[in-house]
C-alpha positions as CSV (number, residue, x, y, z in Angstrom):
1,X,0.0,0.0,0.0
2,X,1.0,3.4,-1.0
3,X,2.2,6.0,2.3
4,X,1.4,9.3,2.6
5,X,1.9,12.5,4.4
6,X,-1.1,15.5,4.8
7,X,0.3,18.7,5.6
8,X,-2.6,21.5,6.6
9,X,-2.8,24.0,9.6
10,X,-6.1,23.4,9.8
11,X,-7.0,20.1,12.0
12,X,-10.3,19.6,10.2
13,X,-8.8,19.6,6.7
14,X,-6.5,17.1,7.7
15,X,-8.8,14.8,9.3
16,X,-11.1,15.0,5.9
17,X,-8.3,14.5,3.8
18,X,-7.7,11.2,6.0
19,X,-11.0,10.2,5.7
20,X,-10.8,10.1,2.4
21,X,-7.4,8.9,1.8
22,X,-7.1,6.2,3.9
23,X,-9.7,4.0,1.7
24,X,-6.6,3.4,-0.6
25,X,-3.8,4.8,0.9
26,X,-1.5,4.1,4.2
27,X,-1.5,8.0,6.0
28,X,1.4,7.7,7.9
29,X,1.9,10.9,9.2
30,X,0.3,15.0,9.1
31,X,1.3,18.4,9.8
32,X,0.5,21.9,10.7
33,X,3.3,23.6,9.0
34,X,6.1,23.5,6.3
35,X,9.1,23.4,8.8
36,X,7.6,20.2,10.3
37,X,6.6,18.9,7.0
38,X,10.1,18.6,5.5
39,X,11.3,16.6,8.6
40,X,8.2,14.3,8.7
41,X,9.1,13.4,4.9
42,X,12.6,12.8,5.4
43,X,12.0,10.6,8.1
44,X,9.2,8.5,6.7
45,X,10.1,9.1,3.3
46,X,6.2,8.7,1.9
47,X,5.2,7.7,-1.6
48,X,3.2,11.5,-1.8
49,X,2.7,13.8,0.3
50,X,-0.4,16.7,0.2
51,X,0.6,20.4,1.0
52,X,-1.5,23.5,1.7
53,X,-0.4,26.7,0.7
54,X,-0.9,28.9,3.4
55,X,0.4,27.9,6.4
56,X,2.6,30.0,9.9
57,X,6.4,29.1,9.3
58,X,7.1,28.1,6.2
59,X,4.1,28.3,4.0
60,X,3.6,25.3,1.1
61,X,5.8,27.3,-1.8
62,X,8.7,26.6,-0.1
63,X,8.1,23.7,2.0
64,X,7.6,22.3,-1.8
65,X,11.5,24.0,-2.5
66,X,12.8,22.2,0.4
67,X,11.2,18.7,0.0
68,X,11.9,19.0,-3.9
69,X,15.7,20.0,-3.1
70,X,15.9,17.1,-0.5
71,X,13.8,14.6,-3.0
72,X,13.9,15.7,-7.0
73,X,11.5,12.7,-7.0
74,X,8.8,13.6,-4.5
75,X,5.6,13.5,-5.9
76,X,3.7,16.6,-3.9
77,X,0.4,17.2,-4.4
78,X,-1.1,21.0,-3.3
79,X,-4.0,21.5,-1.5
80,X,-5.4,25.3,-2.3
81,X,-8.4,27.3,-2.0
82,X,-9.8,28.7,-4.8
83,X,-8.9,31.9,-4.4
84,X,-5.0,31.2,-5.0
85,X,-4.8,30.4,-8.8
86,X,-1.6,32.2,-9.0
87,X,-0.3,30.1,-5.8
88,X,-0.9,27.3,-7.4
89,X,0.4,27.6,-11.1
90,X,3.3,28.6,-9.3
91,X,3.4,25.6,-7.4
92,X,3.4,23.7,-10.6
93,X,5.9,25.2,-12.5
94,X,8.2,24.6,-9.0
95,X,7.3,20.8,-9.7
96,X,4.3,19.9,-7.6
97,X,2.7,17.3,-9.7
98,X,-1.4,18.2,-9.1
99,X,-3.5,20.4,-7.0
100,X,-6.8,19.8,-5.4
101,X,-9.5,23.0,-5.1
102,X,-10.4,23.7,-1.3
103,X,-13.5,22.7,-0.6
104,X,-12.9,19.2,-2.3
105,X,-14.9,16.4,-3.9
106,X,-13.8,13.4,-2.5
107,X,-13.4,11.3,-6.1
108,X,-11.3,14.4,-7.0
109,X,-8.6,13.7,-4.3
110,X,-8.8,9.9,-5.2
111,X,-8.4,10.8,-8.9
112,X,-5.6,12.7,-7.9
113,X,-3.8,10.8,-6.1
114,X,-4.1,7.7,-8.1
115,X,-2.8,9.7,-10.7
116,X,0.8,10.1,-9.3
117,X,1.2,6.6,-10.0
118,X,-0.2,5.6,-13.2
């Protein structure tokens, strides 16, 4: 089974993001912020790993740098709420491999997932 990592500040986003994820996917670990996001991934080294954008300490942008610069491979997947279409086509050119839209349709967070490894 496939591991992941959910990085949001907000508890409730991260606990429907589990919800959701864990009918195909191992979670093996979340996080409020960017800092504590890089170390999580070192240490458990997941298949993917979900980032929001806007988060205290380091914010998604360059928690994606830093777990891109630690892992070229990581496949990083941006959570986002509509309102940050720049944020995100940002994130993708960096090398974030899909985003989801905030609030999101479950099948769409499958889909994307499932995509990172087909």
């Amino acid at each position: 089974m496939k591991k992941g990592i959910i990085v949001d500040d907000a508890t409730v986003m991260r606990m429907r993001l589990r919800d959701i994820l864990e009918k195909k996917y191992e979670i093996v670990g979340e996080a409020e912020d960017g800092k504590k996001a890089l170390a999580l991934y070192l240490a458990l080294k997941p298949d993917f790993i979900t980032l929001d954008i806007s988060m205290p300490n380091v914010d998604g942008l360059e928690a994606l740098n830093l777990i891109l610069s630690a892992d070229p491979t990581a496949r990083v997947v941006i959570v986002s709420a509509v309102g940050q279409k720049q944020i995100v086509f940002e994130a993708l050119s960096r090398g974030a491999k899909d985003f989801i839209v905030k609030p999101f349709d479950p099948e769409r967070v499958l889909v994307s997932i499932d995509r990172l490894f087909s």
